[in-house]
N, C-alpha and C positions, 0 to 999 in steps of 0.2 A: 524381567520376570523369566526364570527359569521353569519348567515346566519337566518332569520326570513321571513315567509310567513302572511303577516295581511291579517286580515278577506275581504279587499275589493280583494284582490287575490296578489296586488302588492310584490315584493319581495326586505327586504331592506339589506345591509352586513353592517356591525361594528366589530371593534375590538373585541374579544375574553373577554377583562376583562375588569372587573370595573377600571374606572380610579382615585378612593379613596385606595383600596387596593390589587387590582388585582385579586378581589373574579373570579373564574369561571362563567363568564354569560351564561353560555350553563346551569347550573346549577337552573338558576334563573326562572322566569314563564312570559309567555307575557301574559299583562293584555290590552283587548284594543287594540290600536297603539301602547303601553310604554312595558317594559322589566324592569320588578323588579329583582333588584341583590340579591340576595341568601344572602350576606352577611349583610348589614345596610338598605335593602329594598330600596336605591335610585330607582327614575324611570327615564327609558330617553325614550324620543321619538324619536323609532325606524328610522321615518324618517329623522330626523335633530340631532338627538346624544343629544337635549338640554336636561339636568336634571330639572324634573318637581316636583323633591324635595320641600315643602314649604319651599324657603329658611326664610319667617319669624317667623318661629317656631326657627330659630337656635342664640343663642346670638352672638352679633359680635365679640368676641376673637374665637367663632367655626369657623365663615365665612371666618375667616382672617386665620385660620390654615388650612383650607380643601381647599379654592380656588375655582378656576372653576370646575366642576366634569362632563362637557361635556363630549360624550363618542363620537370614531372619528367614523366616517360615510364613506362609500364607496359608487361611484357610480354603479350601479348593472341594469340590466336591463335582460329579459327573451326572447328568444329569438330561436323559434321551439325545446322549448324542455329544454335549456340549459340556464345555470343560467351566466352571462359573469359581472365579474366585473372588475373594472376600468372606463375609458374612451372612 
């Protein structure tokens, strides 16, 4: 579990690793709302996991080899103190 504090204070959880090659995203840098992976710079939004990669920079045999490269997302909410995720 990844855990990210953005600039408006909100607190989001995602998976641990890139869902392209399992780089370490604790490793990566939040730029923004997004979390650039350490390894091929993908970016996701922190809040929604969606990759904000331009996918039309990539030709379509890449597209069709890489897939979706959404990263999963937890619900997470703060609460006196304590960071509680789940539901």
């Amino acid at each position: 579990m990844l855990l990210a504090r953005l600039r408006s204070g909100e607190v989001c959880a995602t998976a641990p690793t890139c869902p392209h090659e399992a780089a370490r995203l604790a490793d990566g840098a939040i730029r923004g709302d997004a979390l650039d992976c350490p390894l091929h710079h993908y970016l996701f939004d922190l809040r929604t996991g969606r990759n904000l990669y331009p996918w039309r920079v990539y030709p379509r045999w890449k597209r069709e080899e890489v897939g979706c490269l959404d990263l999963r997302t937890f619900p997470c909410r703060e609460e006196s103190g304590w960071i509680l995720v789940g539901s």
